[in-house]
Each structure stands twice: as structure tokens, then as C-alpha cells.
C-alpha positions in Angstrom: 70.3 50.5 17.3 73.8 50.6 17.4 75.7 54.0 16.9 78.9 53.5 17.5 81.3 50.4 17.4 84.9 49.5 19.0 87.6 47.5 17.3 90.9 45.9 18.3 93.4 45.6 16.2 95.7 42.6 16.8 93.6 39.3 16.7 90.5 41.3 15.4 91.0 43.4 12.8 94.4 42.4 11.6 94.7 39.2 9.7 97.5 37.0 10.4 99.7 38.7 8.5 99.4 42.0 10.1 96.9 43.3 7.4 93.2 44.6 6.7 91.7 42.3 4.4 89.3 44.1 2.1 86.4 42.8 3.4 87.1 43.8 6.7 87.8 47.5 5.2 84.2 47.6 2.8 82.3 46.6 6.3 84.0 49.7 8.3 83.3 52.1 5.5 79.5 50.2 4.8 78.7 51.3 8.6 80.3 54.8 8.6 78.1 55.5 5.5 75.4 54.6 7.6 76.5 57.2 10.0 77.7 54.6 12.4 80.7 55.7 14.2 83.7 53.6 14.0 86.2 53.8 17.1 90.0 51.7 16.5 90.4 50.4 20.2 94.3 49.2 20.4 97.3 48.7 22.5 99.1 50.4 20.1 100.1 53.9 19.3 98.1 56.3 17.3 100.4 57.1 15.0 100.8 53.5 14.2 97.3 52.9 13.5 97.2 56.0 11.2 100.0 54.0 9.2 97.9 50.5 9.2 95.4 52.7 7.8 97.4 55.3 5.5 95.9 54.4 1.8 92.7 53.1 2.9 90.5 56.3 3.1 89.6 56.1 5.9 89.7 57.9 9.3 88.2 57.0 12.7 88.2 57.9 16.5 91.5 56.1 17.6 91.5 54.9 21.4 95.2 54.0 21.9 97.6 52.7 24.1 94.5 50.6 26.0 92.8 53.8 26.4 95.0 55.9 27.6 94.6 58.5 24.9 92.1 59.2 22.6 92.3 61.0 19.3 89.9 62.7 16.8 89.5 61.4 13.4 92.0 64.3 12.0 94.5 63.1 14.1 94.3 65.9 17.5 94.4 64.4 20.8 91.0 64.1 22.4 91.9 63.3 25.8 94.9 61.5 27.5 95.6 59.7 31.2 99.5 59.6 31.3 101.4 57.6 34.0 102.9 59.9 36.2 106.8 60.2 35.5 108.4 59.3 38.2 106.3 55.8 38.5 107.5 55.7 34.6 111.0 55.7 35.7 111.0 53.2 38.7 109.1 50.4 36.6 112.0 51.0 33.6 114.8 50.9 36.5 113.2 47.3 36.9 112.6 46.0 34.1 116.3 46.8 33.1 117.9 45.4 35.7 115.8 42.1 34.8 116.8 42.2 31.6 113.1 42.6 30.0 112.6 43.8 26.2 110.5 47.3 27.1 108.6 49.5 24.8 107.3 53.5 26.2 105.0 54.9 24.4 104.5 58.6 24.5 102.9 61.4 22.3 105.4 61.1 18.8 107.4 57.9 19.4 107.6 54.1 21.0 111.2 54.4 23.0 112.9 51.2 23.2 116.3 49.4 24.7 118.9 49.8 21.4 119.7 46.3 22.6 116.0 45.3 22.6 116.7 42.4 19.6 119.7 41.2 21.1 117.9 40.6 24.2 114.9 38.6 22.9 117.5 36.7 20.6 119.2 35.5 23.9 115.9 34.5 25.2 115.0 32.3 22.2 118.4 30.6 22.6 117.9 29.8 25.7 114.0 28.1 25.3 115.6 26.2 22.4 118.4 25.0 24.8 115.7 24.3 27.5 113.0 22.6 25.4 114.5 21.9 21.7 110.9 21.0 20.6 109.7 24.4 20.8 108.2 25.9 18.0 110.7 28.8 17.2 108.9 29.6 14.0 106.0 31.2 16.9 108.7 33.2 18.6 110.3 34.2 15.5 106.4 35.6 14.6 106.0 36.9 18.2 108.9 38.8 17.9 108.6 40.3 14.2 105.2 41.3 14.6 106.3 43.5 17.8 109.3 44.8 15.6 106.5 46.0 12.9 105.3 48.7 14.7 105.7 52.5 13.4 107.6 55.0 15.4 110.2 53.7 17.5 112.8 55.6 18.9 116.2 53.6 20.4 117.5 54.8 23.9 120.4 53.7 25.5 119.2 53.2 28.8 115.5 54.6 30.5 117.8 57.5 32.2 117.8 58.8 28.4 113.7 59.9 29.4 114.5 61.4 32.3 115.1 65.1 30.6 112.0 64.7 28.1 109.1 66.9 28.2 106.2 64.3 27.3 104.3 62.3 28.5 104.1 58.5 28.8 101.3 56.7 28.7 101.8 52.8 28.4 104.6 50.8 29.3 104.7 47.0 27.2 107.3 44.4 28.9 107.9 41.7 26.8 109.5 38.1 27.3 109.5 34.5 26.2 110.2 33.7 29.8 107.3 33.1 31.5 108.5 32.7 34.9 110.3 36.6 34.2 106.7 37.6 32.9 105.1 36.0 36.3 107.8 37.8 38.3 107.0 41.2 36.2 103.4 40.5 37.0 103.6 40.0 41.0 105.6 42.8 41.1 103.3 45.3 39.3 99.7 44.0 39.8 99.5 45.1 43.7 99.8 48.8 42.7 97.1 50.8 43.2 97.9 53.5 41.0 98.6 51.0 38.0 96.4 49.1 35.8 98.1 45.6 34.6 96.6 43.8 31.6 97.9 41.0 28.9 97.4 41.5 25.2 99.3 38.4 24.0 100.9 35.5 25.4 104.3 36.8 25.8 103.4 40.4 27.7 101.7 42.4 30.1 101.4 46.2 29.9 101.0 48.9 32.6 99.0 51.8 32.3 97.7 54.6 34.7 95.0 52.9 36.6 92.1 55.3 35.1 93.3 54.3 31.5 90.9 51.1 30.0 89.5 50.6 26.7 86.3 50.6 28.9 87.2 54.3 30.0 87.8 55.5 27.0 85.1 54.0 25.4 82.7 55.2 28.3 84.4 58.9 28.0 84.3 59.0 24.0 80.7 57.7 23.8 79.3 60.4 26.8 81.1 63.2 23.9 79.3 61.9 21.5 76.1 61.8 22.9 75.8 58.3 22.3 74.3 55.7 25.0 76.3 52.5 26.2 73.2 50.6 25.1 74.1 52.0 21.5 77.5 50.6 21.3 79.1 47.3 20.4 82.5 46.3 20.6 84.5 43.1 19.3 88.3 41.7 20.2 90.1 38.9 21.4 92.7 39.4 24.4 92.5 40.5 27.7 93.2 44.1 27.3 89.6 44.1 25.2 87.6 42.9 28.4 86.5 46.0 30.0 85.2 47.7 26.7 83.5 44.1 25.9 81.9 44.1 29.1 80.1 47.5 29.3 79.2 47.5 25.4 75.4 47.2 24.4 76.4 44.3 22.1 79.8 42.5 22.2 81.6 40.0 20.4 84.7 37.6 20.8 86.9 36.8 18.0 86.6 32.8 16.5 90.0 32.9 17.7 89.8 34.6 21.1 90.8 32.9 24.6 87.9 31.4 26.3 87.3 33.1 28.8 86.9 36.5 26.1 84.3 34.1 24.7 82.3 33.5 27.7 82.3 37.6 28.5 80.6 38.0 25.5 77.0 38.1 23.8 78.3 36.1 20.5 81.2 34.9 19.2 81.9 35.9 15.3 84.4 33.9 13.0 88.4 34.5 13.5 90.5 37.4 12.3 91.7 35.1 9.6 88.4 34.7 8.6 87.0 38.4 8.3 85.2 38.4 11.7 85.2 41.8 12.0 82.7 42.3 8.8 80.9 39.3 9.8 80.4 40.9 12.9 79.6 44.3 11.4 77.1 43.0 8.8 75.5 41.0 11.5 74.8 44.2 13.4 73.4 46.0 10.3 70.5 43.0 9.9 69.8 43.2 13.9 69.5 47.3 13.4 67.7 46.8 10.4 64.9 44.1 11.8 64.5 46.5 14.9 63.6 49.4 12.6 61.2 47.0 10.7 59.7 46.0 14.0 59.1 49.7 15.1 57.8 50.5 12.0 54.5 48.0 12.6 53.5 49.8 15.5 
């Protein structure tokens, strides 16, 4: 029976226009009313999920920044694997110099380039110039929905971190240039003390290399007493693989990249299409006809 179950956010939970859709919100509170426990499982910061959520009513185990911390329904940190400082400061020395769009995350903020728009406004320019039939409306999109985040914090240049006591947990590079993303990636995936993953088409992110949605998942379902076997989990990108692939029951969005599809038990119906619940419900009946099975002997 499952106990506990993991959600992404971007692609799963959130519609295409960066919302909860009511159905998605009754199926979280039907299965935390049947003392399921529900687990947000995100790239992004905690206190931006506590804003997607502000109003709803509902509070949850929050595995941010692709695992790297954890935090307790009230809102206290659980547990946290930080990139070690200096490491923080040579990958922002590079991606400056290359002219990426950056985001830091840390414990209270998301630091940023003050010139972070300009830069990705360049970048558009110059796809238009290079391929004129490209859909800008997508980039435009891309771009807004990284702006909506909650929390930001404008630096002037990464030297501005260098004095800060915190600590950093996930670094996001983001591009429209894919050859600049493939040269961020080559550069990064070799290190051993780094884990590399890709949440959407125009990024890759960098955490410590024991920081996973699998980890966290692992390390939150051990404190609750709750077995693997007992959990499910449901996304769409490649930052959602390694909790999808130790879950007891796992599912890929309708709207998911393949190969998320084929490392899963079942795929449910897209984010656009309340998968999420359908995914949920489908659970309850599973649970439900395993109880009813039981119950005959």
C-alpha cells in the first residue's frame, strides 16, 4: 500500500500556466486525509514552493533544489547537502566569463546576474538572426516562467557571495544556446564531486554529488519509517529519474520525454490534463483492491 508519494512540480504538478488546477489540489488533500504522506519533489527553492502553495491549505514535506535540502511541513529545514564554497565560486567564475544567465540558490534567496534579462534578451536576438523561423513565442515562455520564481536576490557579479555566510546548494545555468549549454555540460559532468542533471530543454543544474531527488527521497522515507516499496513517485524531466527509479510505484507525465516514459511502471495523462490526480486516484483504487484482496484470506 502506498504511504508516501513524490511530486515534481514543473511539467507535473503545474499546469501550463504555472498553476495547480483544483483537481490536482482535491487529489493531494484526498490522500493526505488518508494519511498518505505527500512529499513536493522540485528543482526549485522551498520558499518558492511555499508561495505556489500559499492559500491552498496545504502543507507538505518539501524536497528542494533536486534534493539537496529537505524541509518539514512547518517550514524548518530537515536536512541539507550544500556544495562546498569554494567549488560554488569557480563554476560562477565560468559561467560569467561565458556569458551564461545563472541562478544560486541558498537558504533565504535565488542570487542572480542584475544583468541576467539583458543577457537572455541578446541570446534571443541572436537565434532569431540565426534561424528567423524560430518559434520566439517558446523562448519568450522559457524565459518568463524562470523569471516567476519567488525570492531572487540581484548581485553584481558572483564575487558579491564571496563574504556571505550560507550556504549554496544548486547552481541552474541557463541558455538558448545549445552549443554554450553542451560546452557548460563537458565542462561540469566529469567532476566527481558534482552531480549534473537537465530539468528543461534550455538548462542543466549542478548540485553536490550526494544531492538527488532519489537521496532525499531515500533519506526522508528511512525518517519516516516508511519502506521504498511503500512509495510512488510521478514527474517528467530528467532531474525526476533517480526518485522514479527506486520508487515502489512510478509514473511519467503524458507529456514527459521518452526515455522518463520507458523508466517507469505507467504513464498517466499530461500536466495539462490533471495527471497528477489521475495518478493519485489511480493509486487509491490499487491500495483499495489490495486491502479487499487481504481481507478474503
Amino acid at each position: 500500500m502506498i504511504r508516501l508519494i513524490a511530486i515534481d512540480l514543473d511539467g507535473t504538478l503545474l499546469n501550463k500556466e504555472n498553476r495547480i488546477s483544483q483537481n490536482n489540489l482535491q487529489a493531494i488533500k484526498d490522500a493526505q486525509s488518508s494519511g498518505v504522506e505527500v512529499v513536493v519533489a522540485t528543482g526549485r527553492a522551498h520558499f518558492d514552493v511555499k508561495e505556489i502553495f500559499k492559500g491552498t491549505g496545504i502543507n507538505t514535506w518539501i524536497i528542494g533544489a533536486n534534493g539537496a535540502t529537505i524541509h518539514k511541513p512547518d517550514g524548518n529545514l530537515f536536512h541539507s547537502v550544500p556544495i562546498h564554497k569554494e567549488v560554488v565560486m569557480e563554476i560562477l567564475r565560468w559561467l560569467e566569463q561565458e556569458d551564461f544567465y545563472y541562478e544560486v540558490f541558498s537558504k533565504y534567496s535565488i542570487f542572480t546576474p542584475h544583468n541576467g534579462r539583458e543577457l537572455l534578451a541578446i541570446e534571443m536576438d541572436r537565434v532569431k538572426s540565426a534561424n528567423p523561423d524560430t518559434n520566439m513565442q517558446e523562448l519568450h515562455e522559457a524565459a518568463r516562467k524562470q523569471f516567476s520564481q519567488t525570492g531572487f536576490s540581484y548581485i553584481q557579479s558572483f564575487t558579491d557571495l564571496l563574504q556571505m555566510d550560507t550556504e549554496f546548494y544548486n547552481i541552474l545555468a541557463f541558455s538558448f544556446d545549445a552549443e554554450k549549454l553542451k560546452k557548460g555540460w563537458t565542462k561540469f559532468a566529469p567532476r566527481k564531486e558534482l552531480s549534473i542533471v537537465k530539468s528543461a530543454k534550455h538548462n542543466f543544474e549542478l548540485e553536490n554529488v550526494n544531492a538527488s531527488k532519489g537521496f532525499a527521497l531515500k533519506r526522508l522515507a528511512n525518517k519516516l519509517n516508511i519502506p521504498l516499496a511503500d512509495t510512488a513517485a510521478v514527474g517528467d524531466s530528467f532531474n525526476d529519474l533517480s526518485m522514479l527509479k527506486i520508487a515502489g510505484s512510478s509514473a511519467a507525465m503524458g507529456n514527459a520525454h521518452p526515455e522518463i516514459k520507458n523508466a517507469c511502471h505507467e504513464i498517466t495523462l499530461s500536466n495539462d490534463e490533471d495527471g497528477v490526480a489521475h495518478f493519485i486516484h489511480s493509486l487509491s483504487l490499487v491500495s483499495k483492491k489490495l486491502s479487499s484482496s487481504k481481507a478474503k484470506f
